[in-house]
N, C-alpha and C positions, 0 to 999 in steps of 0.2 A: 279049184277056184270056187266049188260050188261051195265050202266052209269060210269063204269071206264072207257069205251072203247069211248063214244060219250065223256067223259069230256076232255081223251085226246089226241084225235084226234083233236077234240077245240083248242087245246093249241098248238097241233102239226102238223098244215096242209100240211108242206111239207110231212111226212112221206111217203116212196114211197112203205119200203119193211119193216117184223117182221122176227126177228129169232125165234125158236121155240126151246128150249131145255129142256133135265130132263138130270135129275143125275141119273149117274148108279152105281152099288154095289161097282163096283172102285173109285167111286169120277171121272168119268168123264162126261164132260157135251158134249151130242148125240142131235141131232135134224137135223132143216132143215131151209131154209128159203122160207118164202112165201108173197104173195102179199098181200097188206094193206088191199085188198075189203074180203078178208078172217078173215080178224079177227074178226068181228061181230059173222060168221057164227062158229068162235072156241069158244066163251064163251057160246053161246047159245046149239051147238047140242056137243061139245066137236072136239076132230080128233082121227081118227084111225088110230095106229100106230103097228107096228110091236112088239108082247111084248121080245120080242130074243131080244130088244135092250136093254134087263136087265139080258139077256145072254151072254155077253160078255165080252174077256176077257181084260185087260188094251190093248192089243193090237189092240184092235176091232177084235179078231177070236171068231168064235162060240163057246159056251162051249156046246155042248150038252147034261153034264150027268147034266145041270142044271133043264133040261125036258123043258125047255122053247123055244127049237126051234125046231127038228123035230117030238118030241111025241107031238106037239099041232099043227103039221104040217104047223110052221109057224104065227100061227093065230096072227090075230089083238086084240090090245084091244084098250080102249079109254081113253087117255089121256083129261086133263083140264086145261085150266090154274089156275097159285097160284094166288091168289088174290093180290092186291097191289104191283108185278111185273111187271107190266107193263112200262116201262120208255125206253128213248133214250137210243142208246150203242154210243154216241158223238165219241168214236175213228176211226169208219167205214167214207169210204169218202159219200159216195150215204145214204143219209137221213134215216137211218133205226132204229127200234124199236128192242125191244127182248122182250120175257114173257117167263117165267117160266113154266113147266108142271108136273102133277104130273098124275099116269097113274092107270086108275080101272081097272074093271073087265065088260062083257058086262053087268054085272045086276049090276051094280052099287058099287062094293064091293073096297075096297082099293087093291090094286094088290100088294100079299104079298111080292114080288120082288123090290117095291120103297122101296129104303131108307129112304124115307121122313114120308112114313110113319109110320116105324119104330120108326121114333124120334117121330111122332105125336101120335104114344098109348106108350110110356113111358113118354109121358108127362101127357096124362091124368091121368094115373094110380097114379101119384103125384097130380093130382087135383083133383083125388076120396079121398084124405086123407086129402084135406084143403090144399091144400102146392103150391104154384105159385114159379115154377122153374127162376130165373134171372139170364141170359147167357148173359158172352162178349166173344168174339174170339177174341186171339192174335194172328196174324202172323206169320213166321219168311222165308223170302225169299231171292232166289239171284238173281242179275240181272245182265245179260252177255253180252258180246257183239254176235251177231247174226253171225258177219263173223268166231270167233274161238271159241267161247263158253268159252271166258275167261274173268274175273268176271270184269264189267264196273267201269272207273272212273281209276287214274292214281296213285294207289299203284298196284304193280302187284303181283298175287298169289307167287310168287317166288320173292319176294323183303325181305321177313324177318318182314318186319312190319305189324303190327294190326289193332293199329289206332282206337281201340273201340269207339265209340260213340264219333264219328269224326263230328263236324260239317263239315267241310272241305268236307267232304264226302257226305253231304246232298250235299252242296251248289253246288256241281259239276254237282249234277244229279237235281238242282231244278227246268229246264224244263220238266224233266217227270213229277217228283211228283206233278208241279204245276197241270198238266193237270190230273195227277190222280184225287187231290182232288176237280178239277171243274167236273169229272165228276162224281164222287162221290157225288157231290151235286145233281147234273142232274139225278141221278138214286135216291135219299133221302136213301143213305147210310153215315149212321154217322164215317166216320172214322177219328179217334184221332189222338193221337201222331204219328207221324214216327217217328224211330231213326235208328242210323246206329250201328251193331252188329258187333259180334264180329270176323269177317272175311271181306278182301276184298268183295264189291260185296253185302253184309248181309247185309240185313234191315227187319225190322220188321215194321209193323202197329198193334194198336190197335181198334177193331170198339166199341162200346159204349155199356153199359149193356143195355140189354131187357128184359122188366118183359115178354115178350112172348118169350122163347127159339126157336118157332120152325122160327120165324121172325129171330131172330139175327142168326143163320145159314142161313139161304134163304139170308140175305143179306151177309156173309162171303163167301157164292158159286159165288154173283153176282160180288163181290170184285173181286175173283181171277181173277176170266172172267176178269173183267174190267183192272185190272193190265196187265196183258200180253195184251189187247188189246192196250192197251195205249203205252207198251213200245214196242209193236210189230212196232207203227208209227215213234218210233227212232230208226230205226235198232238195239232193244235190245233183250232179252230172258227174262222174267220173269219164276224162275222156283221153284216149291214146293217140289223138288226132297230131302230125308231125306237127304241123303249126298255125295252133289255132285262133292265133293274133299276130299283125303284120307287123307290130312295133313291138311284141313280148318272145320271149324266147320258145325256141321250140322241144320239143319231145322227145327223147333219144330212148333207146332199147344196148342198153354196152352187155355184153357178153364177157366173162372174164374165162378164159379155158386154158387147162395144161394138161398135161397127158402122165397118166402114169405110167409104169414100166406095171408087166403082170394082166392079161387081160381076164383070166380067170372069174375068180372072184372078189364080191364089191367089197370096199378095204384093201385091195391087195396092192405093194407097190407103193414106190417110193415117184417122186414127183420128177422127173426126166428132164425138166428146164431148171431143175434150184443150181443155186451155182453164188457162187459169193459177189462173181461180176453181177452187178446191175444189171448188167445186158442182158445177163442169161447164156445158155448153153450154146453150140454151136447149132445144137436139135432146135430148140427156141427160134435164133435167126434165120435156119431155114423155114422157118413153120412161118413167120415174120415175110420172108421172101415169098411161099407160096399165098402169104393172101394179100400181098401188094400185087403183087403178078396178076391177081386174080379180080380185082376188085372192080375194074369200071367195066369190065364183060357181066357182075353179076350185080351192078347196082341195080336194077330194079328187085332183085329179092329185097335188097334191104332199105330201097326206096318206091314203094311197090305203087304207090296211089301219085293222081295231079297233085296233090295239097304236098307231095313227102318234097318234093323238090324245092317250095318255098321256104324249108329251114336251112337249106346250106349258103349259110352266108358268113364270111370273114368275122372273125373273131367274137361268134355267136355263139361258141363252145360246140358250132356243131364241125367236124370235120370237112376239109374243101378238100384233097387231094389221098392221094394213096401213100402215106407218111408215116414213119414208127422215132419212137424215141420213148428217152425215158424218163418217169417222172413228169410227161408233159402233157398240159391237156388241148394241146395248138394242135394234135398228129391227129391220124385217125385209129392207129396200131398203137396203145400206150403200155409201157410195160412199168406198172406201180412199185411205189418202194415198199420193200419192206423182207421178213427175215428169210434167209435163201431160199428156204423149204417152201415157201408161200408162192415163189417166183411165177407168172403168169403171164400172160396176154389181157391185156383190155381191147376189147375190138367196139369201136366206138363211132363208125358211122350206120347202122341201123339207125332207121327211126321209131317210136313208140306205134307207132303203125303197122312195122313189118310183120310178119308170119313169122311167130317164133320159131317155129320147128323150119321151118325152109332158111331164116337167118342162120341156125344154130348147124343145120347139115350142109349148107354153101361156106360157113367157116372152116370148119370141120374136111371138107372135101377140100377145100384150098390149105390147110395146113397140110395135109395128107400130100399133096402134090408138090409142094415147097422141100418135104422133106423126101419123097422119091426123088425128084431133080435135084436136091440141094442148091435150092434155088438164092442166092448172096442178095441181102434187101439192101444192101449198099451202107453208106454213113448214118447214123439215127438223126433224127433235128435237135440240133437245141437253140435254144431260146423259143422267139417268135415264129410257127411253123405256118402259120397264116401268110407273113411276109416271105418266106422261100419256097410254098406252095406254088403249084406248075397253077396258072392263075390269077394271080396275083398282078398286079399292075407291071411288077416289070420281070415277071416269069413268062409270057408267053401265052397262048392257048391252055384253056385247063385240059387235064387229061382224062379225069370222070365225065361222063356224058351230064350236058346241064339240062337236058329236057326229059319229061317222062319219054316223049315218039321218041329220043333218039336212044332215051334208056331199054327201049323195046327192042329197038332195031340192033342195038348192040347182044343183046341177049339172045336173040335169036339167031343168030351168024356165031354164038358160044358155043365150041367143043367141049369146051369144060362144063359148063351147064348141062350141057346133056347129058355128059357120062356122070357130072355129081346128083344131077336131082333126077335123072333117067328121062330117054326121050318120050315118053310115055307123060309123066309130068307134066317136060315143059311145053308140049302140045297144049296141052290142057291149060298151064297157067299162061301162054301169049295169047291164048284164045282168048282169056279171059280180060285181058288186060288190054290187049286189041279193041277189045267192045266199050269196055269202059274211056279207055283214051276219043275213042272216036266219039260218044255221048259227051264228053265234059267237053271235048275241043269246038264241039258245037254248040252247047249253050252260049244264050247272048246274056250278057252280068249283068247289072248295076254298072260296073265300070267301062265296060264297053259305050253303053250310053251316056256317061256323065263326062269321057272321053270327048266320042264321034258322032254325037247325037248332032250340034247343031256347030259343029265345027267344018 
């Protein structure tokens, strides 16, 4: 590892300064920044960091009942960097790098507390069965302006119009994006299509499939970083909030994943869902079964904050039930057209909010389980899946938990949860999400008063 660091230094002589970040149980990226004659001395002995930085809450407050900050009286443990993270963060004015980090234990063990890795033994446990997981991440984000926090570019939230997949809309903003996608080059993050969605302000990016899942997240975390860095230098906001207007749409995070046959090496292996049926393979529909089976035990990974439950609303494009079909964007499980070889999963209710890596190892662990049970997802939807969603005015009770408290409570009472993200984890992420549900459930709003003030 330690000829990443001499090759690009080589390439990079100005660098003055690195930032250092990990991902915490929230999807937030925590670190520091340090002097370039350091980094030699990080890949080689590691750095010691405070492990309570994977005890916190989105807010950065301590969570203590996670046990991670005062029953370990604070202690250190040892972070590393991820290998092949190493590149320019080009948005910063003073010459500097970033690396990634992922944090052990002092004898060397993975620190049950990283999400990364997390995703990294649900992906083995797919490649103890022959099975090479292939992950893209879709985006879906808003970008603001910095002075009101009201969505960039000259249709205004309050205008009436749409404007979906507006060129017009790109073109306005094609000084950020331009600088997005040179530094997305500058970092070797593949990111595809942009388009503009279906709100003022809405854009989504595609990044590119990887036959190494836990890569195509590492580089979706470095994405985000980089987006709001980029649009931080136009006076903009980049924000991943589920939904951050009550009358505009919301945020989604879709995942696309198949599995190859060959767990070996990367390349290897043919795609184990192509199949000339639309449907996909019989492997496919159980992968399909284990994450409908799986899904309202694990909606808070993929609805993790109070704000993420404000976007699932009927025919808002965000999914309402645990539903697959194909070609359709009414489900939550969609399986896209296109040539056999391609065949995949879209998993389509994360929100832009979620924890990549905890979204990407809970899908991952519920395919995995669909295909040990061979789990049958039943009929696919077609048409309106909003209107035959469990739900729906004349469905019944929904079957996704509609609250965050009851998204907890359901998560917690999860066997599945435990043995996919380890009990060790999900200690630490209810802790965390305990604390924060219970702060936001007590805030008094604006609307609370303008409610019950003098009524």
């Amino acid at each position: 590892m330690i000829d990443e660091v001499k090759e690009f230094l080589t390439r990079n002589p100005d660098i003055e300064a690195v930032q250092l970040f990990i991902t915490d149980p929230s999807g937030v990226a925590r670190g520091k920044t340090a002097s370039i004659g350091e980094l030699e001395r990080l890949y080689l002995q590691g750095r010691p960091v405070a492990g309570s930085i994977l005890g916190l809450d989105i807010t950065g407050t301590d969570v203590d009942a996670t046990g991670l900050v005062w029953d370990t009286g604070d202690a250190d443990l040892i972070c590393r960097p991820v290998p092949g993270t190493l590149a320019r963060a080009p948005w910063l004015t003073r010459p500097t790098a970033q690396i990634m980090l992922s944090m052990y234990t002092l004898s060397a063990e993975p620190a049950p507390a990283d999400p990364r890795h997390v995703l990294a033994r649900a992906m083995s446990r797919l490649q103890a069965r022959g099975m090479r997981p292939v992950l893209a991440v879709e985006l879906e984000f808003y970008v603001l302006r910095e002075a009101d926090a009201t969505p960039a570019g000259s249709i205004a939230r309050d205008s009436g119009r749409i404007d979906a997949y507006s060129l017009a809309r790109l073109e306005e903003l094609a000084p950020v994006f331009d600088e997005v996608y040179a530094a997305a080059r500058a970092q070797g993050i593949p990111a595809e299509t942009l388009m503009s969605e279906y709100a003022p302000g809405q854009f989504e990016i595609t990044l590119a499939h990887r036959d190494d899942a836990l890569r195509a997240v590492d580089e979706a975390v470095m994405f985000k970083r980089l987006l709001r860095g980029v649009a931080a230098r136009h006076g903009l906001i980049v924000t991943f909030m589920a939904k951050p207007f009550a009358d505009l749409a919301g945020s989604g995070m879709h995942l696309h994943v198949s599995l190859a046959d060959g767990a070996a090496a990367s390349g290897a292996g043919q795609n184990l869902f192509a199949s000339e049926d639309p449907s996909g393979t019989p492997l496919l529909r159980h992968a399909i079964g284990g994450l409908k089976a799986t899904m309202a035990e694990s909606l808070l990974v993929f609805a993790p904050n109070g704000n993420s439950y404000r976007r699932f609303r009927s025919q808002s494009y965000a999914p309402i039930a645990a539903s697959w079909g194909v070609n359709n964007r009414s489900v939550s499980l969609r399986i896209p057209v296109g040539p056999p070889a391609s065949r995949h999963v879209e998993h389509r209710i994360a929100g832009a909010d979620a924890n990549p890596y905890l979204a990407a190892a809970t899908v991952l662990a519920g395919i995995e389980r669909g295909i040990a049970q061979k789990l049958d997802p039943g009929p696919p939807v077609t048409g309106n899946g909003y209107q035959q969603s469990v739900g729906a005015p004349s469905a019944g009770a929904r079957e996704l938990p509609q609250t965050w408290q009851e998204a907890i409570d359901r998560a917690a009472g999860s066997e599945f949860l435990k043995d996919a993200l380890g009990e060790g984890f999900l200690k630490v992420f209810l802790a965390i999400k305990r604390q924060e549900c219970d702060r936001f459930s007590a805030e008094v709003t604006e609307l609370d008063r303008a409610w019950y003030l003098r009524s």
